[in-house]
N, C-alpha and C positions, 0 to 999 in steps of 0.2 A: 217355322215361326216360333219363336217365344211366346209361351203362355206366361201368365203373369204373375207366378211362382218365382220363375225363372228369373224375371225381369228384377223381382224382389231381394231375390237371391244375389248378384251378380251388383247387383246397388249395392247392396251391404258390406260387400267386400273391400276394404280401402285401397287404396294403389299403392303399390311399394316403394320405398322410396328409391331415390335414383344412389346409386353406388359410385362412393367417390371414389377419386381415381387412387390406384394405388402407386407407391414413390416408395422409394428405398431411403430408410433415415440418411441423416446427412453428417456426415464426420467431420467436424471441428478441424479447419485447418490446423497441423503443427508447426509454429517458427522453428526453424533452423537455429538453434543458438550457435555464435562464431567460439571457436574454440580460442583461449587465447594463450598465444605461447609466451614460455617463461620467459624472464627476461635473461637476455645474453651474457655468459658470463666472461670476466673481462679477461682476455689475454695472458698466461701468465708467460713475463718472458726472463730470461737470466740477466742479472746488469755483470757478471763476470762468465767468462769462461775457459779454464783451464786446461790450454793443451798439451798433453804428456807427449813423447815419441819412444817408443820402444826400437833397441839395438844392442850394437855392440861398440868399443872405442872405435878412434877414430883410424885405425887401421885396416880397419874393415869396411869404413866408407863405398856406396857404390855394390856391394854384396845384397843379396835378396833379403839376407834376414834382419837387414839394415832401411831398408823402405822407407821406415818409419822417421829417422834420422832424415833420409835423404829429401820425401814430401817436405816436413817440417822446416826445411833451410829455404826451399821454395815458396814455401808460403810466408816466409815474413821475408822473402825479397819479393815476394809480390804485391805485399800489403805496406812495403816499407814501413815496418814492423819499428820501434822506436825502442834501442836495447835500456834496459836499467838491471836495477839492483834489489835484490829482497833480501835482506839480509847480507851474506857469504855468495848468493847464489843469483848467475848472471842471469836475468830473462829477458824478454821482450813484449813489447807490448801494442796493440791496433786496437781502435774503437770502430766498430759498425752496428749503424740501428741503435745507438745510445747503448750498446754492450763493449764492455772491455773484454778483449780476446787477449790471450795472457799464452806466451810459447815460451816452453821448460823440452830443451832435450834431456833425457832420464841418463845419467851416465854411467860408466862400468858396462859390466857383460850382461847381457841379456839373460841370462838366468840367477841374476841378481838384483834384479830391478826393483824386486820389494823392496829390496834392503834400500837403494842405492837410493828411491826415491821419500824414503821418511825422513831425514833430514828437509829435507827440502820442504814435502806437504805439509810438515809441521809449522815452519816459518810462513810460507805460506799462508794459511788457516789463522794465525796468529796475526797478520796483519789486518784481518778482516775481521776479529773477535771484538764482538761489542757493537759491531755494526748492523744497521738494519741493508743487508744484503744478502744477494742470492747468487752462488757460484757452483756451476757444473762442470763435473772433470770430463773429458772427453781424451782416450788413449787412442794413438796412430800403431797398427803394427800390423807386420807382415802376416797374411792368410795362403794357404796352399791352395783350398779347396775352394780360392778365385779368382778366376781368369785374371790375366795380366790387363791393366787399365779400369779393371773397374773396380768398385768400391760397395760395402754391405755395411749395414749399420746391423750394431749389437747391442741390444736394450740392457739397461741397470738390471745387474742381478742375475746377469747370463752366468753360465759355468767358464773355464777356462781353454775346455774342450782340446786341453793338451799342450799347450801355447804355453812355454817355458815362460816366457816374462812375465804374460797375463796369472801362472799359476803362485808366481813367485808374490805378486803383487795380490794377490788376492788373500797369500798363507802369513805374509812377512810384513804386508804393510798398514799406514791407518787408513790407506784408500779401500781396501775390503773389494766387495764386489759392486760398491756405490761411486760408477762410474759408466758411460757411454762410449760403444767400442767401434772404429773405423778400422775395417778387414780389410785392409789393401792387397790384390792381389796380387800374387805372383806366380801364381800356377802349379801345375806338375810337371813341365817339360823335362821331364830329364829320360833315360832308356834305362829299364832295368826293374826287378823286384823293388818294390818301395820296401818291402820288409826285410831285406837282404842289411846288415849292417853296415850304416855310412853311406847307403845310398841318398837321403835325404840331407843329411847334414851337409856331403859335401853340393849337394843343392844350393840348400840355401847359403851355403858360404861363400858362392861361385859369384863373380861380378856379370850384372846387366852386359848385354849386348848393346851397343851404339844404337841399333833399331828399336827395344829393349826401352833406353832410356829417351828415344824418343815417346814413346807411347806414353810415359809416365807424366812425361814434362806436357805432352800437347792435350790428353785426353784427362788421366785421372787426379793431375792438379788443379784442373779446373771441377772434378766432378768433385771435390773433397771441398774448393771454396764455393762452390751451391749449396753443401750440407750445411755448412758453418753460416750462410745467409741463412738460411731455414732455422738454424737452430735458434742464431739470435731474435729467431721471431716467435721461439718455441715449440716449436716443431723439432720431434723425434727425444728433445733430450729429457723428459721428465717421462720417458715410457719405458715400464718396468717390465718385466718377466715373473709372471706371476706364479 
């Protein structure tokens, strides 16, 4: 029994309060802001494009290190190419994609071609002086070191990597090294030391095989006018070598 001490005691005490409940603060949702992309820049495409071919005269037609010469004849019977006149100097001419594709075979010997082709780029260049235009050269010529039928593009600013025409036109001419390069191949097929004297020359001085100039005509003419759609859409020809 409580005595009444007890009772007195035990009154006086106050009750505790009740414990509220505990909760972990609460984090302010974060919005996701949209990120917003820049706007697209517009296309740039060439309204001209200039295509050179590296070779040798016309006696040498049909020979490996004449490629260049030989595509080039196909391509503007392909495009029924429309011939004029710049100047002195005969060329031809196709529009695709609102670009004027412009074909100049480079003439003389292939280790002359810087020379051979300053007349020309000059007049050229001069026809379009003044003008609010945009024109990219783009050079055809024989490659070793690719397979027969296919085709490599060579960015502006490449070296000449030992290629007599391309070295000539790079030392001798006002095209420089501002220019886009199509390696057509023709391979290494031949037996013997490459570094043996005249084993490569008379390589590429040798005429295609019949099978040879099939693969040319059915596979790499076509894979040369795909490059040339592409380009005229900008693609490949304004990429440099840094």
């Amino acid at each position: 029994m409580f005595n009444s001490f007890t009772r007195r005691f035990f009154s006086t005490i106050p009750p505790k309060p009740p414990t509220p409940p505990t909760s972990k603060p609460t984090t302010p949702a974060v919005k996701k802001v949209k990120k917003v992309k820049p706007p697209k820049q517009p296309i740039r495409k060439p309204t001209n494009l200039l295509i050179l071919s590296l070779g040798n005269p016309k006696e040498y037609n049909g020979t490996r290190h004449s490629i260049g010469h030989y595509v080039l004849d196909k391509l503007q019977n392909r495009y029924r190419s429309m011939p004029t006149r710049i100047g002195r100097f005969e060329i031809s001419n196709h529009i695709i994609n609102d670009t004027n594709l412009w074909f100049y075979r480079v003439p003389g010997y292939m280790n002359l071609s810087g020379k051979s082709v300053t007349p020309f780029f000059k007049e050229f260049t001069n026809k379009f002086k003044g003008e609010d235009t945009d024109f990219q050269t783009v050079i055809l010529f024989d490659e070793l070191d690719v397979d027969l039928g296919l085709v490599k593009i060579r960015k502006i600013n490449s070296s000449h990597r030992g290629h007599n025409g391309l070295r000539d036109i790079q030392a001798s001419s006002n095209i420089g090294k501002n220019y886009t390069g199509l390696q057509l191949g023709i391979g290494r097929y031949y037996n013997g030391d490459r570094t043996k004297p005249g084993i490569v020359a008379d390589y590429v001085l040798s005429k295609f095989k019949p099978n040879e100039f099939e693969i040319i005509d059915d596979q790499l003419v076509d894979k040369v006018m795909d490059i040339l759609e592409e380009m005229t859409n900008g693609k490949y020809i304004y990429d440099k070598l840094k």
